[in-house]
C-alpha positions in Angstrom: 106.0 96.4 89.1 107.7 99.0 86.8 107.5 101.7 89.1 109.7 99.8 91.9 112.3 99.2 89.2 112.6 102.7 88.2 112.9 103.8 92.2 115.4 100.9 92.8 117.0 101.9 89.1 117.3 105.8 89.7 116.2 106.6 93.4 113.6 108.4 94.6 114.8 112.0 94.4 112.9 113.8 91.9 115.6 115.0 89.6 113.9 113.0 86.9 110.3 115.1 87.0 111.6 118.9 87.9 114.5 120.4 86.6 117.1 121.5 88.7 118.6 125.1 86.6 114.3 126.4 86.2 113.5 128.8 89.3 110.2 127.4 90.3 108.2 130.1 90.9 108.1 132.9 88.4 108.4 136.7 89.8 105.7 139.1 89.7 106.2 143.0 89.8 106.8 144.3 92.9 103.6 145.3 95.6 105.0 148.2 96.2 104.8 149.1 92.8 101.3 147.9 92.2 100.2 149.7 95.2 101.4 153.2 94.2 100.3 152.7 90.4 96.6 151.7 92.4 97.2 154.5 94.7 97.6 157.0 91.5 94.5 155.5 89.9 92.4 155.6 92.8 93.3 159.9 93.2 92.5 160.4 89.7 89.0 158.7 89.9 88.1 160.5 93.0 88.9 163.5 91.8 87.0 163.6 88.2 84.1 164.7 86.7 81.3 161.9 87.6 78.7 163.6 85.4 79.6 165.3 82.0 78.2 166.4 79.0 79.8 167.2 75.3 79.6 170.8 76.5 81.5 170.0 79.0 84.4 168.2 77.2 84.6 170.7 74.6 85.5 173.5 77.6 87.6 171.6 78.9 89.2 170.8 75.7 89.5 174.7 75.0 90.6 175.7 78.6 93.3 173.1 78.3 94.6 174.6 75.0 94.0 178.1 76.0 96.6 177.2 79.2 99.2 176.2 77.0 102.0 178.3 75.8 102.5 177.5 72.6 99.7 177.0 69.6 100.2 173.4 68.4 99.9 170.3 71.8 100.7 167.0 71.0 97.1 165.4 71.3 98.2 163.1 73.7 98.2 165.5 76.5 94.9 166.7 75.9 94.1 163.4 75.8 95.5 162.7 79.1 94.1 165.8 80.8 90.2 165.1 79.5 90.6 160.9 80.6 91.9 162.1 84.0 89.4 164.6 84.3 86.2 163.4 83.3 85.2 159.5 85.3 85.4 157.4 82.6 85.2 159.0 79.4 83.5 157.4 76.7 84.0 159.0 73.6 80.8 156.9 72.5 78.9 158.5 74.5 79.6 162.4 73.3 78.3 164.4 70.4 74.7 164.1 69.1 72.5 161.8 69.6 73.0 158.6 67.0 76.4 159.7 66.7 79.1 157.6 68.1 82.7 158.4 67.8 85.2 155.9 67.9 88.0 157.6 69.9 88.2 161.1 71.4 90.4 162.1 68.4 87.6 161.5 65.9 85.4 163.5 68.3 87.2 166.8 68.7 88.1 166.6 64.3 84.4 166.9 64.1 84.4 170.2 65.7 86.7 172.4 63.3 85.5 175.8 64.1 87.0 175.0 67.3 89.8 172.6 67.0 92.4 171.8 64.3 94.0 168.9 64.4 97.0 167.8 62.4 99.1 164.7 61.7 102.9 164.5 63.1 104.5 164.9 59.7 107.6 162.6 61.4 105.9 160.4 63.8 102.8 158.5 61.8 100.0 158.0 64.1 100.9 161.2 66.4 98.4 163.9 65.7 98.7 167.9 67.2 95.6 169.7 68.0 95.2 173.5 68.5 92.7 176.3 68.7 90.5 177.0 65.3 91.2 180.3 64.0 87.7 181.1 63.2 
């Protein structure tokens, strides 16, 4: 039988099928972690707007830029703010009906008496948002 002669040949530890230098179990992230980031997650959702409308959004949008100091906000933050405070915002979802905007940057650019918005002239893909001046 071949496999006797490879036992009697080699011996039966397994240094032939698992190699000895590979950890055999691969590290995840640490709970603690996870359960903090969870933790964060789970505050924010609790504390958000469960029902919202466009009007809604777009008060927020201006009471967020009203609180800032300066005129131009990197449109991340408002970002940020509007995700955190409105229960899974769907940008989808806002504006008229049969209108459906792809991201919440598209949405806001289709309000310019309200908003400008402007590219990062040294960062592509960054965009800054500000007050209309009308």
């Amino acid at each position: 039988m071949p496999s006797q002669r490879v036992l009697h040949e080699y011996g039966e530890a397994y240094e032939l099928i698992a190699l000895p230098d590979v950890p055999s179990k691969v590290q995840g992230k640490d709970k603690r972690t996870h359960s903090r980031e969870r933790q964060r997650k789970h505050k924010v959702a609790a504390c958000a707007q469960q029902e919202y409308s466009t009007a809604d959004v777009l008060k927020a949008a201006r009471d967020f830029l009203q609180a800032q100091d300066d005129g131009w906000v990197n449109f991340s933050m408002i970002s940020q703010h509007l995700y955190e405070r409105f229960y899974k915002l769907k940008p989808k979802h806002l504006g008229e009906p049969g209108k459906k905007y792809s991201s919440l940057l598209k949405f806001l650019m289709d309000y310019p008496a309200e908003f400008e918005v402007r590219p990062d002239r040294e960062n592509k893909g960054s965009f800054w948002i500000r007050l209309g001046t009308a």
